[in-house]
C-alpha positions in Angstrom: -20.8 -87.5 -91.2 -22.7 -87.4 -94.6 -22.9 -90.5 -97.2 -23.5 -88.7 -100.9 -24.5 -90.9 -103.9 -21.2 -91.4 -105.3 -19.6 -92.7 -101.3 -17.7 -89.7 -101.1 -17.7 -88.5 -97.5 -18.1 -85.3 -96.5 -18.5 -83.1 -92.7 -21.4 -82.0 -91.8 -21.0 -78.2 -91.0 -24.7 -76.8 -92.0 -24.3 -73.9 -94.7 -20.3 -74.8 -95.0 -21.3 -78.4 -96.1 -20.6 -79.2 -99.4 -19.6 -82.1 -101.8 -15.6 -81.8 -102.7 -16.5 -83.4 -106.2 -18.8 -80.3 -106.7 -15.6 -77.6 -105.7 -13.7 -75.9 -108.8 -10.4 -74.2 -107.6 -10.2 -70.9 -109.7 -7.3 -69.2 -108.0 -5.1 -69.4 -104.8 -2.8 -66.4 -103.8 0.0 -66.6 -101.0 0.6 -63.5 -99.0 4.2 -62.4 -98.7 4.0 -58.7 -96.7 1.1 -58.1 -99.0 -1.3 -55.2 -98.1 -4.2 -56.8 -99.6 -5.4 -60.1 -101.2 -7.9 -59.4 -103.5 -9.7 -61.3 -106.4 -11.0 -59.4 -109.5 -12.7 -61.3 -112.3 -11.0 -61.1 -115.7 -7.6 -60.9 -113.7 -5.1 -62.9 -113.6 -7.4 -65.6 -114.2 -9.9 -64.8 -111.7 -14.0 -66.1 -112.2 -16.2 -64.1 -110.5 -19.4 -64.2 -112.6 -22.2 -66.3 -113.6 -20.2 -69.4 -114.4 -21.0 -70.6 -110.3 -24.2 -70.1 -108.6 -21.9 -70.0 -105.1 -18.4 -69.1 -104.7 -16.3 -70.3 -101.5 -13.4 -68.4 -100.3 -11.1 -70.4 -98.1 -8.5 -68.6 -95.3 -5.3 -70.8 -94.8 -3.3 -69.4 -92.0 -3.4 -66.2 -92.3 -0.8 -64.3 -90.0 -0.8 -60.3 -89.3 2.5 -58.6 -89.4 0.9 -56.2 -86.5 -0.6 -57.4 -83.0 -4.0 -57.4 -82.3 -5.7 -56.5 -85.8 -8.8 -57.7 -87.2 -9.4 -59.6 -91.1 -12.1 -57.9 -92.9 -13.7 -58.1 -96.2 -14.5 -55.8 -98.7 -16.5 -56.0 -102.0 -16.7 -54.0 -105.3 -20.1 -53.6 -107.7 -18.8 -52.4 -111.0 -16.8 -49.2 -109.8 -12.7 -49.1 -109.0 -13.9 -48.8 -105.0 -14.5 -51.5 -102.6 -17.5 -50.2 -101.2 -20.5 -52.1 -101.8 -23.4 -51.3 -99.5 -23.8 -53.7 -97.0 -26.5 -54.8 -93.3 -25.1 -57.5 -91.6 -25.1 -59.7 -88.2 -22.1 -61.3 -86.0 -21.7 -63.8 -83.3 -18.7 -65.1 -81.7 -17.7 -68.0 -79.7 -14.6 -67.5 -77.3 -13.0 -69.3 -74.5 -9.2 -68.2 -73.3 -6.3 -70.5 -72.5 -6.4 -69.8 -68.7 -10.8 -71.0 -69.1 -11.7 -67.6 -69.0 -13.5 -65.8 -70.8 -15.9 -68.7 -71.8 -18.5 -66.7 -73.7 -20.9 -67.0 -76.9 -22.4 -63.3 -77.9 -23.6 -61.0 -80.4 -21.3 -58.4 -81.4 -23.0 -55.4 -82.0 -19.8 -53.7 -82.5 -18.8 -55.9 -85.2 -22.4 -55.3 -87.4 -23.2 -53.4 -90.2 -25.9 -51.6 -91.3 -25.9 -50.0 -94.8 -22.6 -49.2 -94.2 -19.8 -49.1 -97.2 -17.0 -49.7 -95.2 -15.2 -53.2 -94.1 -16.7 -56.4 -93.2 -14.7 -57.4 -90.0 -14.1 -61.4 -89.8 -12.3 -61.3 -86.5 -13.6 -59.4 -83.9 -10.8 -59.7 -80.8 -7.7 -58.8 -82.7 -5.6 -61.7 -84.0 -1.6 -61.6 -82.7 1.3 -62.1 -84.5 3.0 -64.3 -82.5 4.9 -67.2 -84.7 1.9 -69.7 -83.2 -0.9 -66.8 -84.3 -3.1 -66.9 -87.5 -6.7 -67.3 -88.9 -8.5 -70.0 -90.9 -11.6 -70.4 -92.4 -14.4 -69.5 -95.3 -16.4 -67.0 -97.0 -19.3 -68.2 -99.4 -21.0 -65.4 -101.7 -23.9 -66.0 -103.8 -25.3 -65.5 -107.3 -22.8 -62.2 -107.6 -23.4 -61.6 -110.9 -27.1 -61.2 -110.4 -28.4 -57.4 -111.5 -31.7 -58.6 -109.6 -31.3 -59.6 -106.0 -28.7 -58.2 -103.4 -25.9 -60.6 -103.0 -25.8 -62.7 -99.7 -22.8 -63.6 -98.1 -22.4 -66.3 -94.8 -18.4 -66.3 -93.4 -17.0 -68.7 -90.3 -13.4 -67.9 -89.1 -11.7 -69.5 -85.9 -8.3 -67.6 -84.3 -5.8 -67.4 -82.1 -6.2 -64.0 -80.5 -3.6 -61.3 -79.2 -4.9 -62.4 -76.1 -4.3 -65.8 -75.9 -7.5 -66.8 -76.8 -9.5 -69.2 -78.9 -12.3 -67.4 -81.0 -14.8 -68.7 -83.3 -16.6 -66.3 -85.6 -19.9 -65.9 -87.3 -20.8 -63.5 -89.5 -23.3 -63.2 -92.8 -25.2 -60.6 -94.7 -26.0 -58.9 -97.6 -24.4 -56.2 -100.3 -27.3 -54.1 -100.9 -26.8 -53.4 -104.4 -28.2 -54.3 -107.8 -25.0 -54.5 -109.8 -22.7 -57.3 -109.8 -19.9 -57.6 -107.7 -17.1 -58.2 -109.2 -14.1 -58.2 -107.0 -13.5 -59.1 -103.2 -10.4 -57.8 -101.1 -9.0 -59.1 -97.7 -7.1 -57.2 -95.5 -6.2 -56.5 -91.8 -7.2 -53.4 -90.2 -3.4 -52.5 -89.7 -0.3 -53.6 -91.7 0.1 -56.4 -93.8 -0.8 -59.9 -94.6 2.1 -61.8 -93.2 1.8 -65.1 -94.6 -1.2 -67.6 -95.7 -3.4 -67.8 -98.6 -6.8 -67.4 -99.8 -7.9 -69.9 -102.4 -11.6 -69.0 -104.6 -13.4 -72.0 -105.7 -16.7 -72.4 -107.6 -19.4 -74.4 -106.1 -21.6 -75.9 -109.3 -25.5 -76.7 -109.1 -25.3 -80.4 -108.2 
C-alpha cells in the first residue's frame, strides 16, 4: 500500500495507481439491452477534452446477452465513425476452475497494427451465465492533443464462457493527429446486458 501526503490510502497497481482525491466523475451510464455504451463530449454532459490531462474509464460488471463474446473499444477523431487508427499489444493471464489452463501469453491474435477496427478487451469470450461479467479500466491520455497520437493502457479480469478466470492487458496508441472525441464499448455480438461504465477525469496533481 501507498501513504500520499494528505493520509489518504491508496493500492498500488503500477499505471492503474492513482490518488481518489485527484478522480472527477464526469458521467456513468447503466446498460439495459444496450448495443453500445459510448461517451461523446458535449453530450449529455460528457468531458472529453483538455479539461484532464488523463481520463479513466471504469467497467462495473458488465454482462453479454450472447455466450462467449469479446468487450472491445472503439474511438472517434473528429468524424461520425469510430475508426481511429490504431498499433497495439496484448497479454493475458488465465487459469481455469478445474487448474487448467494455467497460462500467461501474448496474444498475437488480439493486436493491432494500424488497423481502424475494434480494440478487443477480452480475448476468450466472456459467458452469459447469471455468475458471468467483466470489470475493469481504460485510461486515455491527453485526447485533445492535435500534436501527439493518443496512448491508451486498459486491464480487464473475466469470467469466461469457459469457466475460466482471465486477466487482460492491453495498451496502445490511436495514430492520429486530431482529437478524439468519443469512445464506444461494445461486445462483438449482441448486447450489453447489464453494468456500467463510469468516465472520470484524472487532474495534474
Amino acid at each position: 500500500m501507498a501513504i500520499i501526503s494528505n493520509a489518504t490510502t491508496i493500492a498500488d497497481a503500477g499505471s492503474f495507481s492513482v490518488s481518489l482525491g485527484s478522480l472527477t466523475l464526469i458521467k456513468s451510464l447503466r446498460a439495459s439491452n444496450a448495443g453500445d455504451l459510448s461517451f461523446v463530449h458535449g453530450a449529455s454532459s460528457v468531458v472529453l477534452d483538455g479539461t484532464y490531462p488523463i481520463y479513466m474509464f471504469r467497467f462495473v460488471e458488465i454482462h453479454p446477452g450472447n455466450n462467449d463474446v469479446d468487450f472491445t473499444v472503439n474511438f472517434r477523431d473528429g468524424s461520425t465513425a469510430y475508426d481511429a487508427t490504431k498499433t497495439t499489444t496484448y497479454f493475458r493471464a488465465s487459469h481455469g476452475e478445474n487448474d487448467d489452463p494455467a497460462s500467461l501469453q501474448y496474444e498475437a491474435a488480439a493486436d493491432l497494427a494500424q488497423d481502424t477496427g475494434v480494440q478487443k478487451l477480452s480475448k476468450s469470450g466472456i459467458g452469459n451465465g447469471g455468475d458471468e461479467s467483466l470489470s475493469g479500466e481504460l485510461m486515455l491520455f491527453n485526447p485533445s492533443s492535435t500534436t501527439f497520437v493518443k496512448h491508451f493502457i486498459a486491464k480487464t479480469q473475466y469470467y469466461g464462457h469457459d469457466d475460466q478466470s482471465s486477466n487482460d492487458f492491453i495498451a496502445g496508441y490511436c495514430n492520429v493527429t486530431a482529437a478524439i472525441d468519443a469512445v464506444q464499448f461494445a461486445f462483438t455480438g449482441g448486447n450489453i446486458e447489464s453494468g456500467k461504465v463510469q468516465l472520470y477525469g484524472i487532474k495534474d496533481s
